[in-house]
C-alpha positions as YAML, in Angstrom:
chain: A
units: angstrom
residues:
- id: 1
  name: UNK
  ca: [0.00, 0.00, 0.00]
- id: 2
  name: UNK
  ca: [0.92, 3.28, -0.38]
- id: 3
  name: UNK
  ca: [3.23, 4.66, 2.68]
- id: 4
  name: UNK
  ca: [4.50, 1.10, 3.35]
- id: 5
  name: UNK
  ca: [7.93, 1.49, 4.56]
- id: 6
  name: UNK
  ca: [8.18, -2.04, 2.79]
- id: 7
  name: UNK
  ca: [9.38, -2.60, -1.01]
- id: 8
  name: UNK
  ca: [5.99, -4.70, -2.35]
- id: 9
  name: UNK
  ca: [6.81, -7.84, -4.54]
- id: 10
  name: UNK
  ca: [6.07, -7.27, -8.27]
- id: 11
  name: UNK
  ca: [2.46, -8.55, -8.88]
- id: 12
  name: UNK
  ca: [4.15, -10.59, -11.64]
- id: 13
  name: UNK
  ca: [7.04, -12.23, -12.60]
- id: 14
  name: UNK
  ca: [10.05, -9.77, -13.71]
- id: 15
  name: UNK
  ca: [10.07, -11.48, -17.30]
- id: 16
  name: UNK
  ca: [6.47, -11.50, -18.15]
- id: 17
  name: UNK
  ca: [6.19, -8.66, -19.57]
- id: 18
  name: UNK
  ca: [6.31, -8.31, -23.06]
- id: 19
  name: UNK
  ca: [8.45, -5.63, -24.82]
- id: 20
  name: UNK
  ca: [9.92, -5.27, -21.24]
- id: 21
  name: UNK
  ca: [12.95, -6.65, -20.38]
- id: 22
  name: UNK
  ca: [13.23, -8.54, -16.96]
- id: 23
  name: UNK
  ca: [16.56, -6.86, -16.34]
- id: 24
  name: UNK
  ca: [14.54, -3.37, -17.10]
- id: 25
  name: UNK
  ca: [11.56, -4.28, -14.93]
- id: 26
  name: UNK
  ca: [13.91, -5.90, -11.61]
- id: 27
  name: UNK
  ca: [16.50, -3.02, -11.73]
- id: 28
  name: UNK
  ca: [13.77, -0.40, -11.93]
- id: 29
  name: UNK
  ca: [11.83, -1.96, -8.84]
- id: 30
  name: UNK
  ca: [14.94, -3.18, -7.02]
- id: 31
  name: UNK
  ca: [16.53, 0.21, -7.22]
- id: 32
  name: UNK
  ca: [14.50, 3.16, -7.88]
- id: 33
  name: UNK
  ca: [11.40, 2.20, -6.28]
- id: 34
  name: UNK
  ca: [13.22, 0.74, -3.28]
- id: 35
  name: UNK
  ca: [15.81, 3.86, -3.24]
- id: 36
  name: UNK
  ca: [12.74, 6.18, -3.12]
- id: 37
  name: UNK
  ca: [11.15, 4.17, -0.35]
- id: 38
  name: UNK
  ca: [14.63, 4.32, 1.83]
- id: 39
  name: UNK
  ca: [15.38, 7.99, 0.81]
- id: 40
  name: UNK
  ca: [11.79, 8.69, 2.30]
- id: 41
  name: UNK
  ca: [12.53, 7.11, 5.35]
- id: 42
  name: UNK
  ca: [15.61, 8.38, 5.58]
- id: 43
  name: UNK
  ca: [14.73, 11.74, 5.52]
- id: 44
  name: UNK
  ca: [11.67, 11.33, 7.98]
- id: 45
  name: UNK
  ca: [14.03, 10.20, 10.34]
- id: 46
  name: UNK
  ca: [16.46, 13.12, 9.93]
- id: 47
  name: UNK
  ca: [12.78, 14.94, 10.93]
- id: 48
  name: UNK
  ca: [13.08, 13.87, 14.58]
- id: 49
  name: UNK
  ca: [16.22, 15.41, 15.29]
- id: 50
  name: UNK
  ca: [16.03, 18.30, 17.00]
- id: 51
  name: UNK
  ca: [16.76, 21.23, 16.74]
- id: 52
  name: UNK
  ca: [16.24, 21.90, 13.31]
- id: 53
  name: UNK
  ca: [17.03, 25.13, 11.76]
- id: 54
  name: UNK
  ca: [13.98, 26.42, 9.35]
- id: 55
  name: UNK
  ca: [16.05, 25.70, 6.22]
- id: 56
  name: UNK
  ca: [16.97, 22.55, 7.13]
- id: 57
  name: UNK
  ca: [14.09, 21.27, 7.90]
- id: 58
  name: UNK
  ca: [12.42, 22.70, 5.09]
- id: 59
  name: UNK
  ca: [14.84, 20.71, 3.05]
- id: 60
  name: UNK
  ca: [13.99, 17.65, 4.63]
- id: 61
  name: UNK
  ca: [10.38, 17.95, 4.09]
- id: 62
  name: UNK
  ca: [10.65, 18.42, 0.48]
- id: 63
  name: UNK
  ca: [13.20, 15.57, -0.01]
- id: 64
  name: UNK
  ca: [10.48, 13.71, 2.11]
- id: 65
  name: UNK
  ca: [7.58, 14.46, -0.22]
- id: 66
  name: UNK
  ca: [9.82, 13.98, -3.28]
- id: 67
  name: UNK
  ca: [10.64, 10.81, -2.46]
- id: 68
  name: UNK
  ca: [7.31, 9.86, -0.72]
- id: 69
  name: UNK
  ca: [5.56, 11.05, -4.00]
- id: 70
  name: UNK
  ca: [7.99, 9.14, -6.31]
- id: 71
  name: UNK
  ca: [7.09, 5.67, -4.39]
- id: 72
  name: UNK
  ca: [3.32, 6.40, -4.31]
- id: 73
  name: UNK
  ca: [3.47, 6.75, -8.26]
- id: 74
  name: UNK
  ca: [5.93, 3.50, -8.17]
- id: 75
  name: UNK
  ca: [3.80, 1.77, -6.37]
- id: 76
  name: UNK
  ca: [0.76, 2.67, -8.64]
- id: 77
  name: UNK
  ca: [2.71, 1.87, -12.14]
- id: 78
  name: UNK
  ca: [4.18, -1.90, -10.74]
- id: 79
  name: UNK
  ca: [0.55, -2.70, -9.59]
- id: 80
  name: UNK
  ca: [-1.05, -1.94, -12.59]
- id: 81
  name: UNK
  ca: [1.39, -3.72, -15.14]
- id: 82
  name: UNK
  ca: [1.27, -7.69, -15.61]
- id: 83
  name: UNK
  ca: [-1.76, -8.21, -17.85]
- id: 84
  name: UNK
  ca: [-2.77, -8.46, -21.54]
- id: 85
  name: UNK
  ca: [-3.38, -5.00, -22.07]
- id: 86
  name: UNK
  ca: [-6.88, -6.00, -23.40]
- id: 87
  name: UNK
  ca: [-9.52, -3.57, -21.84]
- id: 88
  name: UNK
  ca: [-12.41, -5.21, -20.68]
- id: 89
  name: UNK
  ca: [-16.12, -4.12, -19.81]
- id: 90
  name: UNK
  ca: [-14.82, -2.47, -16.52]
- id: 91
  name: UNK
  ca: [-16.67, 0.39, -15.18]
- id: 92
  name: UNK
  ca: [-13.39, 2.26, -15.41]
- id: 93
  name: UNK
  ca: [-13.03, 1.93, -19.16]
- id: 94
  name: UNK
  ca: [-16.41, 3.11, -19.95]
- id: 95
  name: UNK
  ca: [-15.71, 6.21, -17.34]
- id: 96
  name: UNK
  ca: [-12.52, 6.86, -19.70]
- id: 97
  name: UNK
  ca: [-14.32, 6.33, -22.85]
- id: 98
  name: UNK
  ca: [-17.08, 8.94, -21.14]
- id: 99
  name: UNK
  ca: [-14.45, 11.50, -20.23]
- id: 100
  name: UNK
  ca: [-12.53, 11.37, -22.85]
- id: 101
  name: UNK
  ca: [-15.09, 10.58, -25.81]
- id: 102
  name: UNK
  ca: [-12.68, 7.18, -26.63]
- id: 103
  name: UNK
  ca: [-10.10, 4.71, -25.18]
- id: 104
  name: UNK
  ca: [-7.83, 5.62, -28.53]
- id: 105
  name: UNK
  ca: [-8.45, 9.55, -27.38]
- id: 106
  name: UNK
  ca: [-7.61, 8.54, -23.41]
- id: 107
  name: UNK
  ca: [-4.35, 6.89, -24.04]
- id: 108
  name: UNK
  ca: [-3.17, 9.65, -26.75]
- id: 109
  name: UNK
  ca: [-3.45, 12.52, -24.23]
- id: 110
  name: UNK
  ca: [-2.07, 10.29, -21.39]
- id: 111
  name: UNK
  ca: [0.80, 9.78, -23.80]
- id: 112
  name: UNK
  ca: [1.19, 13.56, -24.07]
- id: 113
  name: UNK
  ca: [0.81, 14.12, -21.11]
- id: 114
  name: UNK
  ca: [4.07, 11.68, -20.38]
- id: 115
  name: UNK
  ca: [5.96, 13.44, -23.21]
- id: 116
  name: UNK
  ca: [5.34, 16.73, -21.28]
- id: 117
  name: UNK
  ca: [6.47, 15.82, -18.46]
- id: 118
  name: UNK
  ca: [10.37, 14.54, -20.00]
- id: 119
  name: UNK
  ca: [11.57, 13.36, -16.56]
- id: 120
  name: UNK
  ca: [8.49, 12.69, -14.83]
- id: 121
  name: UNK
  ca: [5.05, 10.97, -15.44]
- id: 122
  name: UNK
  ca: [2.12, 10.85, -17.18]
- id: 123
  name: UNK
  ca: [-1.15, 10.03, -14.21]
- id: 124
  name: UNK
  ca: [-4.75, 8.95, -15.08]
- id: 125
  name: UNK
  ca: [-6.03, 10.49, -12.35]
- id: 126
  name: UNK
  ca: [-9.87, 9.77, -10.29]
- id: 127
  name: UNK
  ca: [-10.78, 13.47, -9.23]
- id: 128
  name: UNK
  ca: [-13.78, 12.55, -6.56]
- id: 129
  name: UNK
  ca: [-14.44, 16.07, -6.44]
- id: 130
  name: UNK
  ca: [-15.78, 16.40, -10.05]
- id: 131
  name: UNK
  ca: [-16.44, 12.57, -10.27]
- id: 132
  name: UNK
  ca: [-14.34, 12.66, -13.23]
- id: 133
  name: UNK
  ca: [-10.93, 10.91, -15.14]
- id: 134
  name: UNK
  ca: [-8.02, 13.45, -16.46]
- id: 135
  name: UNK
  ca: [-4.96, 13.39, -16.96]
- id: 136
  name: UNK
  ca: [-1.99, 15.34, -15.29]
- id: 137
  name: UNK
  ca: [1.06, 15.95, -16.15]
- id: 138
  name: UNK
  ca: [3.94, 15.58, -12.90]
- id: 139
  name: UNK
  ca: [7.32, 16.99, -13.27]
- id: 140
  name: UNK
  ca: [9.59, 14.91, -11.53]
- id: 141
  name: UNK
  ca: [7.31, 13.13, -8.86]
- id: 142
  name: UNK
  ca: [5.00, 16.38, -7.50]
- id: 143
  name: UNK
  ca: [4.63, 19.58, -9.67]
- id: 144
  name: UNK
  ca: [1.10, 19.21, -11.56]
- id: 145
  name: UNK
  ca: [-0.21, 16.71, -9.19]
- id: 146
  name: UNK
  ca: [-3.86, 17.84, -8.31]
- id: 147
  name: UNK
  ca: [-4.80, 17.63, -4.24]
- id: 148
  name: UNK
  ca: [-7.58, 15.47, -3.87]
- id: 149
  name: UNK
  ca: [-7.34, 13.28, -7.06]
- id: 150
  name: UNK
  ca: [-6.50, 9.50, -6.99]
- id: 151
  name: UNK
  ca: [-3.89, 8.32, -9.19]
- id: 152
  name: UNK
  ca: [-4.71, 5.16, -11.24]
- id: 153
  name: UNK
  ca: [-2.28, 4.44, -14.05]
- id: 154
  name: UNK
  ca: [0.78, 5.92, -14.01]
- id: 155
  name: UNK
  ca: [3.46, 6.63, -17.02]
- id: 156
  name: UNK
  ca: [6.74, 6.35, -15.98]
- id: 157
  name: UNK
  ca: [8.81, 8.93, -18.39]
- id: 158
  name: UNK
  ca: [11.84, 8.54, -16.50]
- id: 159
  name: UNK
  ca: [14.28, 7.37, -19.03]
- id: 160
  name: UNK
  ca: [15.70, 4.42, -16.17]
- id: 161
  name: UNK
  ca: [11.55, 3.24, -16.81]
- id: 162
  name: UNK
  ca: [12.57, 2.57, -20.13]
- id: 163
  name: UNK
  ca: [16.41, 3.73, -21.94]
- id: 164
  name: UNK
  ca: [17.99, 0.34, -20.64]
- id: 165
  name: UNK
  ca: [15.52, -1.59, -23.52]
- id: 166
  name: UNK
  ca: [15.11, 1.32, -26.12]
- id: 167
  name: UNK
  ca: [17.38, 3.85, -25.45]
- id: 168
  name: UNK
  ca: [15.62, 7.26, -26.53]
- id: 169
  name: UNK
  ca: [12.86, 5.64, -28.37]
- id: 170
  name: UNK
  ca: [9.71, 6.49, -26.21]
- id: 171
  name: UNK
  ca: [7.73, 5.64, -28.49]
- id: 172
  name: UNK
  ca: [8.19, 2.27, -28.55]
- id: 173
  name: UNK
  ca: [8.57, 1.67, -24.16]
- id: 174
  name: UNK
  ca: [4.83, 3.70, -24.52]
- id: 175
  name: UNK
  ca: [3.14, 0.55, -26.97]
- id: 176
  name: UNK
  ca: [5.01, -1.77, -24.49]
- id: 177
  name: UNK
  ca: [3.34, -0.23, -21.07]
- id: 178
  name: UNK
  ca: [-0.24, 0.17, -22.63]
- id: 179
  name: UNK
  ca: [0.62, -3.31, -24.05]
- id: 180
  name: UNK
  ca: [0.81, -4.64, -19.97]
- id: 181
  name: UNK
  ca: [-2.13, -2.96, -18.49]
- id: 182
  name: UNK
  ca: [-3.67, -4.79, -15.66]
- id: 183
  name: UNK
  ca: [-7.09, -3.36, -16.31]
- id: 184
  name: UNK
  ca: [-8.60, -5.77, -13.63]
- id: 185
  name: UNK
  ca: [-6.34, -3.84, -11.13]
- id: 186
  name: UNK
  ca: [-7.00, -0.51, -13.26]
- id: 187
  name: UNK
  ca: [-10.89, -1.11, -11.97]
- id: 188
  name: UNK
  ca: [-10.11, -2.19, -8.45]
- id: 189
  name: UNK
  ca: [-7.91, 0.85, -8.32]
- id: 190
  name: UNK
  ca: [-10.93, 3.13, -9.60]
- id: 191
  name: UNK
  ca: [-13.47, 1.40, -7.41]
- id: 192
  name: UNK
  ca: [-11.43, 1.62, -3.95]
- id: 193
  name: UNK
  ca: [-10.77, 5.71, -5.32]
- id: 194
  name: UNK
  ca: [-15.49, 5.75, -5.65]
- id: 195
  name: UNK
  ca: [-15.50, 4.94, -8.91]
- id: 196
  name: UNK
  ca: [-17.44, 2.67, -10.41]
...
């Protein structure tokens, strides 16, 4: 869950996803999500010395919401990867295909919205508050993220998400990740946010 202090197991097994190398996939868990998770801990610890001077521990807060931030969204992309990519009849693809007049229209802006970001990610995003889908575009793991909304499927544009298989070819990591949607977790993602 998000906040665990604990790196989650993949919800599949590092080679079974296609057009994703299992190298790729264990070296982005095993590192980057796992270094996020420590530097967040890290840093919250540092919080409990005291005395802190205000730019110090301003400095510590935002490395501790950077990194905090940047395992949430980890956490979100590895749980939603490991199927067949097919789309089902799942409340949460009719919702997209409502907010966004098509599935083909959805994942083109959620693939702009990843391009915009360069080093950062593309989020579907549940906002409960207009009972709505959109899509935001985060620079590096927090600026554009939307207080309130629920992040569902994630885009990893980092280039360690996907340079190691296609160097600068984005293009080609983006077919792979819609490719390996989970969209069974996709809908218990929505549902859990009050969804449908």
């Amino acid at each position: 869950p998000p906040g665990s202090r604990e790196l989650p197991p993949l919800p599949f097994a590092p080679d079974a996803l296609r057009g994703l190398s299992a190298a790729l996939v264990r070296a982005h868990h095993e590192r980057h999500f796992a270094g996020h998770l420590a530097a967040r801990e890290a840093a919250t610890a540092a919080l409990t010395r005291t005395p802190l001077a205000p730019a110090a521990y301003a400095a510590l807060k935002q490395q501790e919401a950077y990194h905090h931030n940047a395992a949430l969204l980890h956490a979100v992309y590895f749980d939603i990867l490991g199927g067949d990519g097919q789309p089902g009849r799942q409340g949460v693809v009719g919702a997209l295909q409502r907010d966004f007049g098509s599935l083909r229209r959805w994942r083109e802006d959620l693939v702009a919205a990843g391009e915009a970001a360069g080093e950062g990610w593309g989020v579907t995003v549940w906002e409960p508050a207009r009972r709505r889908l959109t899509n935001v575009v985060i620079a590096a793991h927090q600026p554009g993220a939307v207080w309130g909304a629920v992040p569902l499927i994630a885009l990893d544009t980092w280039e360690h998400a996907y340079y190691h298989d296609y160097g600068p070819d984005k293009g080609r990591y983006f077919a792979a990740f819609f490719a390996n949607l989970h969209w069974g977790r996709v809908q218990a993602r929505f549902r859990a946010a009050g969804g449908r």
